[in-house]
C-alpha positions as CSV (number, residue, x, y, z in Angstrom):
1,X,107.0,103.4,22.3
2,X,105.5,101.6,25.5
3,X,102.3,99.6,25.2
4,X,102.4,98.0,28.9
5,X,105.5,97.3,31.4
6,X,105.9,93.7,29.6
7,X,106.3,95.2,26.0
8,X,108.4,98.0,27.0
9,X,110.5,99.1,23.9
10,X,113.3,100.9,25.4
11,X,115.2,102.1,22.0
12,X,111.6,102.7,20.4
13,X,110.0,100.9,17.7
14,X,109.4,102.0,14.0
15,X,106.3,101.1,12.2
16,X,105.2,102.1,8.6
17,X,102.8,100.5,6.5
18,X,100.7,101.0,2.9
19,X,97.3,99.6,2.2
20,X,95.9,100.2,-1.5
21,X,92.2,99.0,-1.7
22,X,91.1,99.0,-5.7
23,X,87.1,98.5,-6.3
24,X,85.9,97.6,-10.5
25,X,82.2,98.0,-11.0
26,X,80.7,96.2,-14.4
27,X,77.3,97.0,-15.1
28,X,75.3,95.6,-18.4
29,X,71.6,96.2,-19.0
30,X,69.4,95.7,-21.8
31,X,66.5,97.2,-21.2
32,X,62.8,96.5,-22.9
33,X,59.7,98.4,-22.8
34,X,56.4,98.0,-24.7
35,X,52.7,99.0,-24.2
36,X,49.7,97.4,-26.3
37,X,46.3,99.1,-26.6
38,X,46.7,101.2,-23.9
39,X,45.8,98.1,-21.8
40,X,49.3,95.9,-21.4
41,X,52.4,97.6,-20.3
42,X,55.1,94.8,-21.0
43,X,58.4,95.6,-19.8
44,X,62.1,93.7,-19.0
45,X,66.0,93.6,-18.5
46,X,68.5,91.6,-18.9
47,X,72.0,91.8,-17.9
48,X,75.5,91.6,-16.4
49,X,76.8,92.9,-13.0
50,X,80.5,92.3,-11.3
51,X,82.0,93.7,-8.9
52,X,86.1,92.8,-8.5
53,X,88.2,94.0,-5.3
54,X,92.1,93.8,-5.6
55,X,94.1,94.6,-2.1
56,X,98.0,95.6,-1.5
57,X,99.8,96.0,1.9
58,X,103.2,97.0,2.4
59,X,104.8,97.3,5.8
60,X,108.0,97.8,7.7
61,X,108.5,96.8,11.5
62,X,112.3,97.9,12.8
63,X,113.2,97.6,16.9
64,X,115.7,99.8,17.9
65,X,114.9,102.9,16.1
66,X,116.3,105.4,17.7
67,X,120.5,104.1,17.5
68,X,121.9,106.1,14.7
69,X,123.9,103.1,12.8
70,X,122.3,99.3,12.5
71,X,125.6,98.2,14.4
72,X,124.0,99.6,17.7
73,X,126.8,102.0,18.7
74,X,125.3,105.4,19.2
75,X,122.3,106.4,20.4
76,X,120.8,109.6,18.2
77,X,120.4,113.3,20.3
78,X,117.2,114.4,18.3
79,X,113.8,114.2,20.2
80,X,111.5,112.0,18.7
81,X,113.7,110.6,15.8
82,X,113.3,107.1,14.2
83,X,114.7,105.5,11.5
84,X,113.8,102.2,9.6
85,X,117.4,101.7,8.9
86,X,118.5,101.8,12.8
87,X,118.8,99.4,15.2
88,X,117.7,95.5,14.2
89,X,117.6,94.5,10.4
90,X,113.5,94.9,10.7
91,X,110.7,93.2,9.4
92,X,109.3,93.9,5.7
93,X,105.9,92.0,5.2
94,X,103.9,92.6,2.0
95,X,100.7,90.4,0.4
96,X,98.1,90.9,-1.7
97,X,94.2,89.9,-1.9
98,X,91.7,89.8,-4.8
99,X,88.1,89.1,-4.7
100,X,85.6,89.1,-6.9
101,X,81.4,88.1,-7.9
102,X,79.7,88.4,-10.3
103,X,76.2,87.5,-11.9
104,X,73.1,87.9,-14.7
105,X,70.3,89.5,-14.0
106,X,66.7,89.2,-15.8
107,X,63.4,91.3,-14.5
108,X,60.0,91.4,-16.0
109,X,57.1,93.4,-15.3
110,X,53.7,93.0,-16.9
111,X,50.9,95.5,-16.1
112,X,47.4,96.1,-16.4
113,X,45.6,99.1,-17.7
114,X,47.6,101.1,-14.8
115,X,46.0,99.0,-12.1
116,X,47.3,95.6,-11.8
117,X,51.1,95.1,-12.2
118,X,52.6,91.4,-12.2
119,X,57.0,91.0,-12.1
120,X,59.3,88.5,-11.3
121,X,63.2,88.4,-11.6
122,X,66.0,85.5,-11.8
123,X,69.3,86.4,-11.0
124,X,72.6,83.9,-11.9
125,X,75.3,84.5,-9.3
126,X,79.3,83.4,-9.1
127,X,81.2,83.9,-6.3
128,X,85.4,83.4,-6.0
129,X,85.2,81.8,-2.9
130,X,83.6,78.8,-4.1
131,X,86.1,77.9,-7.0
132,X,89.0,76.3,-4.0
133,X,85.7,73.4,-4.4
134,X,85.5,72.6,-7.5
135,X,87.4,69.3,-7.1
136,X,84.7,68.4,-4.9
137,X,81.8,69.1,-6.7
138,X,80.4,71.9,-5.1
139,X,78.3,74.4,-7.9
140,X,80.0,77.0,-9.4
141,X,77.0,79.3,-9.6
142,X,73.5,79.8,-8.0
143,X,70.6,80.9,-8.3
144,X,68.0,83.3,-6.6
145,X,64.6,84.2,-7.9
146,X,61.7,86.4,-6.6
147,X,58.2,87.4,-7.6
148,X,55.4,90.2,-6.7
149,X,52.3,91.6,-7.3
150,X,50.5,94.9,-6.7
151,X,46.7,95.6,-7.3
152,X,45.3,99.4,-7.0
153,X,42.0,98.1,-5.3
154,X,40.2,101.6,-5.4
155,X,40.2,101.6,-9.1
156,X,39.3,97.8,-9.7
157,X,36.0,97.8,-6.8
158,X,33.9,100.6,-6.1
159,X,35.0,102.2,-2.4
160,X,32.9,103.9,-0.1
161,X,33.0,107.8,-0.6
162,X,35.1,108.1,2.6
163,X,37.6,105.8,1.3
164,X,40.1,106.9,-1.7
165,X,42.6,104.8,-2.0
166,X,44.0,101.3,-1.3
167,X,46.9,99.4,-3.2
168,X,47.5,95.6,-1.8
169,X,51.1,94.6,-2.5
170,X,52.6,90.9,-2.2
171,X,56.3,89.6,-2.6
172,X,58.7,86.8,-2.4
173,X,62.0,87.1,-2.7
174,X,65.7,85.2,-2.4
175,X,69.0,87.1,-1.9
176,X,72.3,85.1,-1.6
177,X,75.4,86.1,0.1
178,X,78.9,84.5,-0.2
179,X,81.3,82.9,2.4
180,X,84.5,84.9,3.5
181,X,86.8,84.9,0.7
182,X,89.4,82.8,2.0
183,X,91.5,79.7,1.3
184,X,90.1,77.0,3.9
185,X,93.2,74.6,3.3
186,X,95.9,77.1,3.1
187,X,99.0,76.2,4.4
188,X,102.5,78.3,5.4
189,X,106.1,77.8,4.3
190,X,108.8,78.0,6.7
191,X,111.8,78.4,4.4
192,X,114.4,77.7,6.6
193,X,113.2,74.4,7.4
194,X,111.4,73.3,4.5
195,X,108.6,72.5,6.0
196,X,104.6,73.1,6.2
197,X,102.5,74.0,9.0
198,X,99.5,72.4,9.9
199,X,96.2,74.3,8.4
200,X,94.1,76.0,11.1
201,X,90.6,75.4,9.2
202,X,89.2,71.4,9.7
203,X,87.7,70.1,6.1
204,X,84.4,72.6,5.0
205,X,81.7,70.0,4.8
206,X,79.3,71.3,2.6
207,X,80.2,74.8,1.4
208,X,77.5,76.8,0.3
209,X,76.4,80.6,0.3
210,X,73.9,82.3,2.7
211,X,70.0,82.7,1.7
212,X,67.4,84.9,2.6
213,X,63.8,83.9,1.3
214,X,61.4,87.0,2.6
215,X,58.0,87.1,1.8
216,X,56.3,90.7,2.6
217,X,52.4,91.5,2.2
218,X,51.0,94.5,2.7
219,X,48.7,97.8,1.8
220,X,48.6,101.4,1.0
221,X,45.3,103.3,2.1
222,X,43.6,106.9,1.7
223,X,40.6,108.3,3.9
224,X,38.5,111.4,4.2
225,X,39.8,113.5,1.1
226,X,43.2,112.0,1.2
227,X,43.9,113.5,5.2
228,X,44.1,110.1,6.8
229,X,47.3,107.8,5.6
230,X,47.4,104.3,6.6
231,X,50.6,102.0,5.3
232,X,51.2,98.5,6.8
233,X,53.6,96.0,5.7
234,X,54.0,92.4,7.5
235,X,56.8,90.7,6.7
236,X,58.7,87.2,7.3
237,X,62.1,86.5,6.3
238,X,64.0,83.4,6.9
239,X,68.2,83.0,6.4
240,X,69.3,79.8,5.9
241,X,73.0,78.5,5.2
242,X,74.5,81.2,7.6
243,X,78.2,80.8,8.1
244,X,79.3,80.1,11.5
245,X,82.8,79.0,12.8
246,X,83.4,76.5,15.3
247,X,85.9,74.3,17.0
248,X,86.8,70.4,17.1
249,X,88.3,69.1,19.9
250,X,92.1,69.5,18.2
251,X,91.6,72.8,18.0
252,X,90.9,73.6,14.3
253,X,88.6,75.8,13.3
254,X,85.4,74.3,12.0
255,X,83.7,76.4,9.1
256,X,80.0,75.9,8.9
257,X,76.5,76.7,7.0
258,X,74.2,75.0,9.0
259,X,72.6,78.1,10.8
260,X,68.8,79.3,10.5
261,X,67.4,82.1,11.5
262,X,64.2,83.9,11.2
263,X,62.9,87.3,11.8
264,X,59.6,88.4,11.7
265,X,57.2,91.1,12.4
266,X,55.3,94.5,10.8
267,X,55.7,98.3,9.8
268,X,53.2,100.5,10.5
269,X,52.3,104.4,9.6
270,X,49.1,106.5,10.1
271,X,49.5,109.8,8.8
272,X,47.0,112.8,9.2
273,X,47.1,116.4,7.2
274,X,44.8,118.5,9.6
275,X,43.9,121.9,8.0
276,X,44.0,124.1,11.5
277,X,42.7,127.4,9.8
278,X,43.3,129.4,7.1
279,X,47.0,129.6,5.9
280,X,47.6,127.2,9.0
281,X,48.4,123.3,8.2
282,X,49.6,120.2,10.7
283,X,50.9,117.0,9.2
284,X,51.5,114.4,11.9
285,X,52.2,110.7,11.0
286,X,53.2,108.1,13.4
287,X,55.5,105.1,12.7
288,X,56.1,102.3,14.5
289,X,57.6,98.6,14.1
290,X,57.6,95.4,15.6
291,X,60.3,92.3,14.9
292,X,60.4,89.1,16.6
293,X,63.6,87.1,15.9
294,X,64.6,83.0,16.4
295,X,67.1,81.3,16.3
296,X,65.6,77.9,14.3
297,X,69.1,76.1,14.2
298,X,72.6,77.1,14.7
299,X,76.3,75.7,13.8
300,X,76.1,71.5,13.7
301,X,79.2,69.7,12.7
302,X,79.8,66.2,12.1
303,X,81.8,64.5,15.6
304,X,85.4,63.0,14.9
305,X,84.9,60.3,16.9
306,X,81.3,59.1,16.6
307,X,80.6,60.1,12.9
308,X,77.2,62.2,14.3
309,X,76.0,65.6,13.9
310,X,76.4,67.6,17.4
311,X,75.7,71.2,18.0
312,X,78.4,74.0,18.5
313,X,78.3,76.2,20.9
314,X,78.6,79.6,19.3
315,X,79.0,82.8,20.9
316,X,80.7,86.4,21.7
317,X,82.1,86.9,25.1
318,X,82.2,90.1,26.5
319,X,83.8,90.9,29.9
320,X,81.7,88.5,31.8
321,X,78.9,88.3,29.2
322,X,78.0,85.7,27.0
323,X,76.2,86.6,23.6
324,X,75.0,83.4,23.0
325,X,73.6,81.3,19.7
326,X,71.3,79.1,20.9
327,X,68.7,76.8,18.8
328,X,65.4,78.1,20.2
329,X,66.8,81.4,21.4
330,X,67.3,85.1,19.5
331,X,69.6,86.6,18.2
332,X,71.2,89.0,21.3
333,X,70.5,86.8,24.2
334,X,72.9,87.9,27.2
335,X,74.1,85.5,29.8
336,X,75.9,86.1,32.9
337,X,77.3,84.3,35.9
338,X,75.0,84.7,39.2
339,X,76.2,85.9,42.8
340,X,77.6,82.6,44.6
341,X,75.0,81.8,47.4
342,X,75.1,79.5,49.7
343,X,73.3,76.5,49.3
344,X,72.4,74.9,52.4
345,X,72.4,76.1,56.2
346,X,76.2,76.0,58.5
347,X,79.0,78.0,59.0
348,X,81.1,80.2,56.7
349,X,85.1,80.0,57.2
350,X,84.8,82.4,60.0
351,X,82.7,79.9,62.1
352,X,80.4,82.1,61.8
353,X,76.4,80.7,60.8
354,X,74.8,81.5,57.6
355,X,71.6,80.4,55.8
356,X,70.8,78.6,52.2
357,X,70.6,81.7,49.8
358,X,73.0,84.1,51.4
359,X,76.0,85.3,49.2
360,X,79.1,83.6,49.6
361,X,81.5,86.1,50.8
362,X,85.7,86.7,50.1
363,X,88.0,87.2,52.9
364,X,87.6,90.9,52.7
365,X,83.5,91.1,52.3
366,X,83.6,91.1,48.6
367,X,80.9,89.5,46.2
368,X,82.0,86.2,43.9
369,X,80.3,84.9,41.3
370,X,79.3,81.2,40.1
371,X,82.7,79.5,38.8
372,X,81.3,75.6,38.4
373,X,80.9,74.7,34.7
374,X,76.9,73.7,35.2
375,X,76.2,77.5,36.4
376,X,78.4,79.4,34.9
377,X,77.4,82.2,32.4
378,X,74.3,80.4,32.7
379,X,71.9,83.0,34.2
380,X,69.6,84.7,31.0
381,X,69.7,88.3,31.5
382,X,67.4,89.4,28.8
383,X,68.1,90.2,24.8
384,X,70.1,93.6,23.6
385,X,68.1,93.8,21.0
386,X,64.3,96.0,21.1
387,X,61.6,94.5,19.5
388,X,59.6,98.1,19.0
389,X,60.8,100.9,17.7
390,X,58.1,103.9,17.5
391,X,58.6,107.2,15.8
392,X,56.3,110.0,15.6
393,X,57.0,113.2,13.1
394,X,54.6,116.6,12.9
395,X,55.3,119.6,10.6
396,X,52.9,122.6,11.5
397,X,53.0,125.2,8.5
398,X,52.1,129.1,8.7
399,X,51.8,130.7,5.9
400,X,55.9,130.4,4.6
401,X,57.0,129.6,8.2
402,X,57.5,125.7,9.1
403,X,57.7,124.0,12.2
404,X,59.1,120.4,12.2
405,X,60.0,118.2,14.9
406,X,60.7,114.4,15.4
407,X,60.7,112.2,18.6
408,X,61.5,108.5,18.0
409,X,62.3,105.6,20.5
410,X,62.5,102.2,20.9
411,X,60.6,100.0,23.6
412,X,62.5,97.2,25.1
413,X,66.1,95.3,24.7
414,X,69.5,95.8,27.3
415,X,72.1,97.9,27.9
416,X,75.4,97.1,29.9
417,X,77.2,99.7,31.4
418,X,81.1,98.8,31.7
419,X,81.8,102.5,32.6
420,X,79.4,102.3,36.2
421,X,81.3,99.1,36.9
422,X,85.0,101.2,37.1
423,X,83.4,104.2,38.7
424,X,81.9,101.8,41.2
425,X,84.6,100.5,41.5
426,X,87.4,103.5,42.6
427,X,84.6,104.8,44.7
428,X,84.0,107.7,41.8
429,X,80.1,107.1,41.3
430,X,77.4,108.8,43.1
431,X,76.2,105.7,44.0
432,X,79.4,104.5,46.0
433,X,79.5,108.6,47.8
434,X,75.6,108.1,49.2
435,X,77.0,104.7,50.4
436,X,79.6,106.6,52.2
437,X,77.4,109.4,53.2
438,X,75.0,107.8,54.6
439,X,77.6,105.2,56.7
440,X,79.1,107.9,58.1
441,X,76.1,109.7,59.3
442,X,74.4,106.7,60.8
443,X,77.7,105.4,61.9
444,X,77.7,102.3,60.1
445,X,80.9,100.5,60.3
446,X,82.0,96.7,59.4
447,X,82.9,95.5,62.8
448,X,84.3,91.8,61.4
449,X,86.9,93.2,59.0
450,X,90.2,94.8,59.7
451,X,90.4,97.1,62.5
452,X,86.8,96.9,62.3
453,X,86.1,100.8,61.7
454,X,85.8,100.5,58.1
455,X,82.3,102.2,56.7
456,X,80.0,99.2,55.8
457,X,76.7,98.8,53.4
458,X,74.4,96.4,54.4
459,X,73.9,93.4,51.8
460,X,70.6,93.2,49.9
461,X,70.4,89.1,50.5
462,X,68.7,89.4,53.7
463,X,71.2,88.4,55.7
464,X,71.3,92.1,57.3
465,X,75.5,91.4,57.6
466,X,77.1,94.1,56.8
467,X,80.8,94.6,55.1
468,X,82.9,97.4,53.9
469,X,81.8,99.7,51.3
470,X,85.8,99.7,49.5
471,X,85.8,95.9,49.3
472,X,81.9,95.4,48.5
473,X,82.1,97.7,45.1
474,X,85.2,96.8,44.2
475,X,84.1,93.7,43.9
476,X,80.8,94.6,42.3
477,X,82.2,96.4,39.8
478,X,85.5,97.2,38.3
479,X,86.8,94.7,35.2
480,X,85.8,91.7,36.6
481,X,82.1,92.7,38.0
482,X,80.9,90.0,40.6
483,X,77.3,91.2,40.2
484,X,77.3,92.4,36.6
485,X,73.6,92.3,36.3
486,X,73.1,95.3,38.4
487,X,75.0,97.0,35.5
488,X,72.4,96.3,32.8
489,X,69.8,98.7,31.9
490,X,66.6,98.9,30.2
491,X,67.0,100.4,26.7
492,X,63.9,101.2,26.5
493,X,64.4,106.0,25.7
494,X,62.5,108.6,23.5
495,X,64.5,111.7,22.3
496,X,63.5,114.2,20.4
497,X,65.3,113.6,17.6
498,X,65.1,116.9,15.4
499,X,63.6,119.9,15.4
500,X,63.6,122.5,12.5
501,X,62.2,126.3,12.1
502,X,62.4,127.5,8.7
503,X,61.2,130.5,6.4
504,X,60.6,130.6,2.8
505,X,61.3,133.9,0.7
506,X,58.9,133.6,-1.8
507,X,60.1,135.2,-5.5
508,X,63.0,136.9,-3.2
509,X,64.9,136.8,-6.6
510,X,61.8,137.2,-9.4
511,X,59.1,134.7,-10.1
512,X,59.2,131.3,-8.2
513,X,63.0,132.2,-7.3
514,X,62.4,131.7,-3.9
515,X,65.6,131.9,-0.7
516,X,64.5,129.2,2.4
517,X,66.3,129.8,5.6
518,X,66.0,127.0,8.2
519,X,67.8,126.4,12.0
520,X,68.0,123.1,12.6
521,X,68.6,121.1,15.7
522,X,69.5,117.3,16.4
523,X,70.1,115.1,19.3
524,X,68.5,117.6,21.5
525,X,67.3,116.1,24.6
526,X,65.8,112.6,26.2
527,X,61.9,112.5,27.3
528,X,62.3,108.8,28.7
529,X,65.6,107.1,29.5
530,X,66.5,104.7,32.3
531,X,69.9,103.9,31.4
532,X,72.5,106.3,32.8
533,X,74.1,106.1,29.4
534,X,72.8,106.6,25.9
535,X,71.4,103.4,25.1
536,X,71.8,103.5,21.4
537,X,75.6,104.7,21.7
538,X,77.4,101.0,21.7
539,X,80.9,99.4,21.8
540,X,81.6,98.5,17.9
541,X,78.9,97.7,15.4
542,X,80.1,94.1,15.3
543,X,77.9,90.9,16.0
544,X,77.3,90.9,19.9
545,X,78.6,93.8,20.5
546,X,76.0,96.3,20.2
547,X,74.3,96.2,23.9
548,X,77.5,97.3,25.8
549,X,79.1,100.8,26.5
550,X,82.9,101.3,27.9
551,X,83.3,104.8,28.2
552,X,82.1,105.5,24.9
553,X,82.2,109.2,23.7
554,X,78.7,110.6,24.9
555,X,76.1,111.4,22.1
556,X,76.5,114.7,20.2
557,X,73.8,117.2,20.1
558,X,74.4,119.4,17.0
559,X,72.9,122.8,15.7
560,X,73.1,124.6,12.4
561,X,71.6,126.6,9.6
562,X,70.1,125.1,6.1
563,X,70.4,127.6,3.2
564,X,68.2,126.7,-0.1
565,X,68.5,129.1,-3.1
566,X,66.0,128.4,-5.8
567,X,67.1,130.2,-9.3
């Protein structure tokens, strides 16, 4: 009934509420398929595809829930009873939400004798959320169209002996994706006064759904009797029109589909089938990846005032971190505000001298951070985000017995710990006990501070003062972290992922019914990890938000038993 001491609900509060979500699925195909002479394989679709949401909500918010009678007379003696029709007359809210897209489709595919294979597609698309436009101009439908091509090689050329197999594959593609279904000039009613309020959103210049054109090229390759595996696929995919909200100077809300961004990179396997002995195989194949990401342009809007485009500055705050979206930058970059240093040689308030670089110390010989607007959240901290991520799989086989195990990683990106910022901060981290270990065994005691027999830590600024350990992590850490970047961590961990020991039971039940028993293990341990925290385990899966941890539930490590019956 209490949230905090400024919400306090003394008689209690009753909430109840209904949320119906409806999904329709419409799916058309026609479907064509011809082959000529054994040589041309001709085949195609055409079609219809929609996809409708409807939404209801129905809730009820009463104060005073626990009087017995609306008239507030009596209290009720039951533990824990509330009613909707005590205390105040309540609050019944109710709405409803409706979405839908919808679009054609057409594919074709022409092949070649099993060797060459040519397709393309064209898909029509309509989205509600563009319809509140139509006044304006803006299309009521759009178009996206992609095209590939894949050649088995080893079958057109001859190949060495050594080599068995190799399939080149190239593709283009476009994939659109509609803004947030919402009315952008909506207004409210108030009743009583017969009035309007003032829309939130300021006038969507140029509506218009998001794009991604991707363009992949790649091969498939066999060696040495089909042993040796080698896939590898480079790809480059650029997403254009991305929405983005911003804000004017009056405060509205500016929608916009100016941003660009651009992601590139490769996937990579080599896989090997070693025969060990007889009865006795190991499969091992290693993956691994590699994306590089840009920001090419981010939110622009038109200025009020001078009639010219100007840049937005977009961006999630977190704590005392800034996820910003900056033209030039990536997608993930962290800023943070830097330890306040002095900047020229004098005297602190104390009278007492200090140097160009020191920190810039509080009354009680705690840390502060950069407030001006020009530094500010202005020190880059690094990128959340890894650009490798490696994998490496192996399956050793016995006879019926099987060995599998998996250890993946990724190389690279940040982690941000909020949780060692609170222990730090009540004095509940090992960190913070060796600093009070080791004060009190070398007798190490801030002299300029209180009654001056406080246990100190000696700054790292090479000033050699020293101040009390309370006031120094307290101001380090806790929710408002003066030096946050001693909180972020490199993400960079391999685990072993998955292991599994199974047993086959070959004709258990007659011929080829067979009974396979297997213990599998997940999550089981790290073999790198410099974090003090799982660096994959992260605060919500929203944008931005994916680098930090606030006493997050720790990774589960899980075992149990497959069972396969084959009748």
């Amino acid at each position: 009934t209490t949230y905090i001491p400024s919400g306090i609900e003394p008689y209690g509060r009753y909430w109840w509420s209904y949320n119906k979500t409806t999904e329709y699925y419409t799916d058309y195909m026609l479907n064509y398929n011809k082959t000529f002479n054994d040589t041309w394989e001709v085949s195609a679709t055409a079609g219809f595809v929609g996809h409708t949401i409807k939404g209801q909500n129905k809730s009820v918010d009463t104060g005073d829930a626990t009087y017995v009678d609306p008239q507030n007379i009596y209290l009720s003696d039951l533990i824990n009873w509330f009613s909707v029709s005590a205390g105040g007359a309540g609050k019944n809210t109710q709405s409803r939400s409706s979405d839908w897209n919808k679009g054609a489709v057409f594919t074709a595919q022409l092949g070649w004798k099993e060797k060459v294979y040519v397709d393309g597609s064209y898909r029509r698309d309509w989205y509600r959320s563009f319809k509140q436009f139509k006044d304006r101009g803006t299309p009521a439908s759009y178009g996206y169209f992609g095209f590939g091509a894949n050649a088995i090689v080893s079958s057109l050329v001859k190949m060495p002996e050594w080599w068995n197999y190799l399939k080149y594959r190239v593709s283009y593609s476009e994939v659109g994706n509609s803004i947030p279904n919402q009315v952008f000039g909506a207004v409210s009613i108030n009743w009583r006064e017969k009035t309007y309020t003032t829309n939130l959103w300021a006038d969507f210049k140029d509506p218009r759904p998001e794009k991604t054109q991707s363009f992949e090229t790649g091969f498939e390759s066999m060696f040495l009797n089909d042993r040796l595996s080698v896939d590898f696929t480079y790809y480059n995919s650029t997403t254009s029109n991305l929405y983005m909200v911003g804000t004017n100077a009056s405060g509205r809300s500016i929608p916009m589909n100016s941003a660009k961004i651009r992601n590139q990179g490769f996937e990579a396997s080599v896989g090997y089938n070693w025969k060990i002995m007889r009865n006795m195989t190991w499969k091992t194949t290693v993956n691994f990846a590699y994306n590089k990401n840009k920001i090419l342009r981010t939110a622009y809007s038109v200025d009020e005032t001078t009639g010219k485009e100007k840049e937005n500055i977009i961006a999630t705050n977190v704590g005392q971190v800034r996820v910003l979206y900056a033209e030039g930058g990536s997608v993930g970059d962290m800023y943070i505000s830097d330890i306040r240093r002095y900047e020229a040689d004098g005297v602190d308030d104390k009278g007492n001298p200090v140097k160009a670089g020191w920190y810039q110390l509080d009354s009680q010989g705690g840390l502060q951070t950069e407030t001006k607007s020009d530094k500010a959240l202005k020190k880059y901290v690094g990128n959340m985000n890894a650009p490798w991520t490696l994998g490496w799989s192996n399956q050793f086989t016995w006879k019926d017995l099987t060995l599998t195990f998996l250890i993946n990683g990724r190389i690279g990106g940040k982690v941000l710990s909020f949780t060692e910022a609170f222990l730090d901060s009540y004095g509940l981290s090992q960190r913070t006990a060796d600093a009070r270990m080791y004060a009190e065994q070398n007798k190490i005691y801030a002299t300029g501070y209180g009654d001056g027999k406080q246990l100190g830590v000696q700054l790292d600024d090479g000033s050699g003062r020293i101040v009390p350990i309370e006031a120094y992590y307290q101001s380090v850490g806790g929710n408002n972290p003066q030096d946050l970047q001693r909180y972020i961590y490199s993400g960079t961990n391999f685990r072993l992922r998955e292991l599994t020991l199974g047993y086959t039971f070959r004709n258990l039940f007659g011929t080829n019914r067979n009974l396979s028993l297997s213990f599998i293990a997940r999550n089981l341990f790290f073999i790198y990890k410099d974090a003090p925290v799982d660096p994959d385990v992260s605060l919500a899966t929203g944008n931005g938000l994916g680098a930090f941890e606030m006493f997050n539930m720790p990774s589960a490590r899980s075992f149990g038993f497959s069972l396969n019956m084959n009748f």
